[in-house]
N, C-alpha and C positions, 0 to 999 in steps of 0.2 A: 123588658126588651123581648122581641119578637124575632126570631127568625125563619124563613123560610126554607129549605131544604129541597131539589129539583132534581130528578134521576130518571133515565131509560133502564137502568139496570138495577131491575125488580130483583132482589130474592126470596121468590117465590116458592124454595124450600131453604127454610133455615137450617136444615142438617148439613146439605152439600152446597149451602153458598157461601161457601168459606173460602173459596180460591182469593188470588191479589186482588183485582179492582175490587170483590167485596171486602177485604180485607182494610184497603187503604179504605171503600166508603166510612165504616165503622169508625175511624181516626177523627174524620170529619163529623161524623154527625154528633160523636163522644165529646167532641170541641165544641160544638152548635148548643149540645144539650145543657154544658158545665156553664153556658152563661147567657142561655134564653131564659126566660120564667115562661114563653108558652113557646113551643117548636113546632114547625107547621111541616109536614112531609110529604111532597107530590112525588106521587112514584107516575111515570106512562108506562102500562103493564101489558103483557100480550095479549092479544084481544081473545083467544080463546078461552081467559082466564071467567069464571061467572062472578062479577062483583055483588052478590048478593048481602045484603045487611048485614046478614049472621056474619057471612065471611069477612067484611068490612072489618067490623067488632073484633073478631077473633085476632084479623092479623096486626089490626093495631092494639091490641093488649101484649103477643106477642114481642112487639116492636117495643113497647114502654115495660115490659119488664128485660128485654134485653139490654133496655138504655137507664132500666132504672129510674124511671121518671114517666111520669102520663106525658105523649104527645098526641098531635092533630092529625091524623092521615088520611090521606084524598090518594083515590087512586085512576086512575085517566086512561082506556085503552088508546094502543098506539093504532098508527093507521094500518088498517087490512089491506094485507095485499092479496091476489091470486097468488095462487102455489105455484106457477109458471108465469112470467111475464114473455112477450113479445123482445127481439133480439134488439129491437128500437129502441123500447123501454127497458132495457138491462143494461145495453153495450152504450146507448148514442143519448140517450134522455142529459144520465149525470156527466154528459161534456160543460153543457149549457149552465148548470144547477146541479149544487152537491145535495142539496135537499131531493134530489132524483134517486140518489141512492137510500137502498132499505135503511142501513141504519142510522142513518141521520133522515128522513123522513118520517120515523117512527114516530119523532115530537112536531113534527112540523103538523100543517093543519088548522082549521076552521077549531076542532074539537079540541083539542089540544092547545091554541092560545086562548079560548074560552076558561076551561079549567085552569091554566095559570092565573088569567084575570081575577078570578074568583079568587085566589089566594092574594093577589095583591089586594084586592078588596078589604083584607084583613088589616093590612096597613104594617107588614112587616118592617122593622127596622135594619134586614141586612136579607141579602139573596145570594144563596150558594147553588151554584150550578155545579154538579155531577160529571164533569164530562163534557166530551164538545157534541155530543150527539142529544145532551139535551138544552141545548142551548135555543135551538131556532125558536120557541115561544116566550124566553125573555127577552131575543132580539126588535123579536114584530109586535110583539102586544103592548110593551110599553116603551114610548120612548127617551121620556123626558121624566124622571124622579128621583129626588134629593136621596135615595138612598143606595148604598154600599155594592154594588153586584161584584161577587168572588168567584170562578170557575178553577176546580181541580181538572186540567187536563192532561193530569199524570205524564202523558208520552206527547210527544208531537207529530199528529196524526195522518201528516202529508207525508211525513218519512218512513214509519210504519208501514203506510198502505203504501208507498215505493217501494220496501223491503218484498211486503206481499206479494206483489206481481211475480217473482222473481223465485217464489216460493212453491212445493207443491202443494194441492196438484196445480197441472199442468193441462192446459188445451188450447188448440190453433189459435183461439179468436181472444184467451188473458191478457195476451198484448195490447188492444184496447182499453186494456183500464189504463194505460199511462194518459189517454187522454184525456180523462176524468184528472189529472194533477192538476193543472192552472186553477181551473175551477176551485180546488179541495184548498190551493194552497191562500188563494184571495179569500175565501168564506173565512178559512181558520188565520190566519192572519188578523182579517178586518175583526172578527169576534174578539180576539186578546186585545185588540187595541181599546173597542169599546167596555170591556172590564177594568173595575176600580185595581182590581189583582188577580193576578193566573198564576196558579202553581201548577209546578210541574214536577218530576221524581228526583230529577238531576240537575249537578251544577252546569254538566255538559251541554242538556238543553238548555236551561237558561241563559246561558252566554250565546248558543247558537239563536233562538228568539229575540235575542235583545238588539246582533247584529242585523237584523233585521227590521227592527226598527221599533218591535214592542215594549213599552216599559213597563212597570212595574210586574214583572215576572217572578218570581221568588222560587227558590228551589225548597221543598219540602220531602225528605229523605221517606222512603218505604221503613214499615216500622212492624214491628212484632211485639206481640208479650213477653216476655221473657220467664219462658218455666220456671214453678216454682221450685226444683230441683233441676240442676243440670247431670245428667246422668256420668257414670263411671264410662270412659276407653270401652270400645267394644269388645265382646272375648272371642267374636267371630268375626272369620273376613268374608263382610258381609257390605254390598255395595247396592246404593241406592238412588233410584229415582223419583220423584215427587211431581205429579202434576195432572192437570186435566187432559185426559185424554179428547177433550170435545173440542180443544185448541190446536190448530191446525202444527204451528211450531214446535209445541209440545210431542205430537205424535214423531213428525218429523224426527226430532232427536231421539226419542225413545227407538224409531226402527231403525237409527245408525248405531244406537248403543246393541241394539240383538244383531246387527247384521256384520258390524264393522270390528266394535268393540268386543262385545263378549265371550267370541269366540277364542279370541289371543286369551283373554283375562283366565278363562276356565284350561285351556290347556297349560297356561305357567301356574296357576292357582286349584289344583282339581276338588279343594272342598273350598272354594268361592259359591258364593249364593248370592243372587241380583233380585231386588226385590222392584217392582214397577208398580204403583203405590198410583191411583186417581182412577175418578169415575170415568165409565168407559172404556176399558182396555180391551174391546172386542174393535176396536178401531185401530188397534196395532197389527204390522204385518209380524206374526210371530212364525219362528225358524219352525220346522218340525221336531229337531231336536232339541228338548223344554229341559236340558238337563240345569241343575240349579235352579231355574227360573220362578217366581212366585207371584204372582200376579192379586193380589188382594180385593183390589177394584177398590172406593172409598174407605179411607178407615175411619174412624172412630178416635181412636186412641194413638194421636201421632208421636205423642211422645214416648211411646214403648215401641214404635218401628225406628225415630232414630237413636234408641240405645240401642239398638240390635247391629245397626250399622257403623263401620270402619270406614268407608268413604261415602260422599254424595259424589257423584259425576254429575253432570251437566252439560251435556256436548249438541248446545244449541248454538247454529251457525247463523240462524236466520230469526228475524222477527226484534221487537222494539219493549222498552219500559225496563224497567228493575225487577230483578226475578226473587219477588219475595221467598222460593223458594229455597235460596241462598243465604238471605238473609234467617230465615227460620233456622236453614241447619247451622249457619254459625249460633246462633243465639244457643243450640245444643251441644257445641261443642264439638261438631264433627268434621272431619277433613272435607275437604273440599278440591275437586278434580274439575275444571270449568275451561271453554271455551271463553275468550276475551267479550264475547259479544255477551255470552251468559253472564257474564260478571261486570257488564255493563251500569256503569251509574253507582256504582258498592266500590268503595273505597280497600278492596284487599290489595294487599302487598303480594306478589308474585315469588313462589319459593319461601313466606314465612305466614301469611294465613289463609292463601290459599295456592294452589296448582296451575299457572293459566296455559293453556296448550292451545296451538294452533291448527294441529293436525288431529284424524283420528290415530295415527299412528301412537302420537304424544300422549295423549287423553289416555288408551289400553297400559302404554307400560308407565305411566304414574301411577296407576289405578292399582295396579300390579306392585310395584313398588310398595305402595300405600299396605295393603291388604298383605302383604308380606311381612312388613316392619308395621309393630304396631305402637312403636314409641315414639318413631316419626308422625303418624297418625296422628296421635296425642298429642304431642306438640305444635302440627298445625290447628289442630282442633282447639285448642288451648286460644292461641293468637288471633282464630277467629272469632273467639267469644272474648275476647278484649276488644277488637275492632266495633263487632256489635255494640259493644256497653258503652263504647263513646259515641257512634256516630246513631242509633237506631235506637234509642232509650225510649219507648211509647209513653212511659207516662209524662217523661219531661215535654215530647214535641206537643199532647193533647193540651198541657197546661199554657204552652208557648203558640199554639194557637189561640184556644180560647181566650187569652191577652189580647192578640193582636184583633180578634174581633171586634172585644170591646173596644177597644182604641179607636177602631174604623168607626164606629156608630157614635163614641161619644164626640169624635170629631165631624162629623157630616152636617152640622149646622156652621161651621166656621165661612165666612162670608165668601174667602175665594174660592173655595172647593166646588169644582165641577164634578156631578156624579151623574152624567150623565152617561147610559149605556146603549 
């Protein structure tokens, strides 16, 4: 069996592309790998990237001892754009055509359903699409063949990019992008429908895609390793953040937690310590007053930041998908302080394995709470590592993928079956 493998979302350093969408890729391609005998992997990579032999080689060895196995890798630059486009080509192009916008144009193209072609050439027996941004060259290059096409499109990406708008920053003419919806929501719409199956993170989306009229949608849960020790209750009240600073939601929340939150936290807690943990934290607006505050930038070694920590906060108001961040800190054992939307698509109980708050007001004196009592702490930190162990098991959903793979491939010769995409 042969499978194919299709992604806009190169990582192009393996040390720091470890956030969620590479996280959940890794799930996928662990499933692809456990039941292809050859894997074929098309990355479309940034064009400034030099795809030279040597590099070629290096990163697919890289790639096959991370997966434990030799794969094929092709890699395909996306479409160049100028560093500045025209207000035509930014604001009014993707009314007409979501392929207008950058990142779903990135796989579109002449060069880009070329290089897919050439993998179909190979005569794969199943195609996994990445994402709905790299979908546009298995839509146009082939349109009629007996085999299997799967897209993970994690979140549902007309509602996301409607949360965006809404989001900072902010300027006079953002309000134009609502007019880019129709467009975004007919492409992503007609795309699920042409897929043999779309996952997505949550049962919420699913049920919402389906009223819609897509079928075979399947909800496939955000998943983590599970440390091979889970650490002891913190011995400090010590409260923490997790996440890419190069993600616009992300920042957001961080400069409510220094602006909003922290300030209450440190004067009821005066040896509290807030650690802000991801690449990038010169992108935060940080207070002048740095008292407690720890800014790391990437770690290394995340399982010795959350022993150190008595709560995770999460106080994201805005933005879309499952915040594997949540999921990681339960898998640790640690409390959990979360706005509803943060805790979006994760199955926590409110008041026993995690904290869900609607306010910043709420979010500061839980937090406070928490880092004050550390056997409530424990205890919720406790129930959200039982919640993880049922519902986000990585080795059980990689095996229950790769099943249903099989399944798909060894049925697609069955006479009624359309697989057309």
């Amino acid at each position: 069996m042969r499978g194919l493998f299709v992604s806009t979302h190169y990582p192009a350093n393996p040390k720091t592309s470890v956030f969620g969408i590479f996280k959940r890729q890794d799930v996928f391609l662990e499933a692809l790998s456990s039941v292809c005998a050859e894997l074929d992997v098309l990355f479309y990579v940034p064009p400034e990237i030099q795809l030279t032999a040597d590099y070629l080689a290096e990163r697919q060895a890289a790639f096959g001892d991370k997966l434990g196995r030799s794969i094929n890798l092709f890699l395909c630059p996306q479409e160049r754009y100028a560093a500045r486009q025209s207000r035509l080509e930014f604001y009014f192009a993707p009314i007409f055509s979501t392929l207008k916008q950058r990142s779903y144009a990135a796989a579109a193209g002449q060069a880009r359903i070329t290089a897919f072609e050439a993998c179909m050439a190979r005569h794969p027996d199943l195609v996994f699409v990445h994402r709905l941004y790299g979908a546009a060259p298995v839509l146009r290059a082939v349109r009629e063949r007996r085999v299997p096409v799967l897209m993970d499109l994690d979140e549902v990406e007309h509602r996301w990019f409607y949360r965006s708008i809404g989001e900072p920053p902010r300027w006079p003419l953002k309000r134009l992008f609502y007019l880019h919806l129709p467009a975004m929501v007919l492409y992503e719409l007609s795309t699920i429908r042409r897929m043999t199956r779309t996952y997505v993170a949550s049962p919420h989306d699913a049920r919402y895609l389906t009223r819609l009229g897509c079928k075979n949608v399947v909800s496939i849960p955000n998943v983590v390793p599970s440390p091979a020790v889970v650490p002891a209750p913190a011995q400090e009240p010590l409260a923490l953040f997790v996440g890419s600073f190069r993600y616009q939601p992300n920042v957001t929340a961080a400069n409510i937690l220094l602006r909003e939150i922290w300030p209450r936290i440190i004067a009821a807690v005066p040896a509290a310590r807030l650690v802000l943990a991801g690449e990038n934290p010169e992108n935060l607006d940080l207070p002048g007053q740095r008292s407690g505050i720890e800014l790391p930038g990437f770690v290394d070694d995340i399982g010795a930041l959350y022993a150190r920590a008595r709560v995770v906060c999460c106080p994201i108001f805005t933005g879309g998908g499952t915040r594997l961040k949540l999921i990681e800190a339960a898998a640790y054992a640690r409390a959990i302080v979360s706005t509803p939307v943060g805790a979006e698509g994760i199955a926590f109980k409110d008041n026993e394995s995690a904290l869900l708050c609607s306010s910043t007001d709420a979010l500061a004196r839980n937090c406070i709470d928490l880092l004050l009592n550390p056997a409530r702490a424990a205890n919720i930190g406790a129930a959200a590592r039982a919640m993880f162990l049922r519902d986000h098991d990585r080795v059980a959903l990689v095996d229950q993928l790769g099943k249903s793979f099989r399944d798909l491939v060894d049925a697609r010769q069955a006479p009624t079956q359309d697989n057309r995409i």
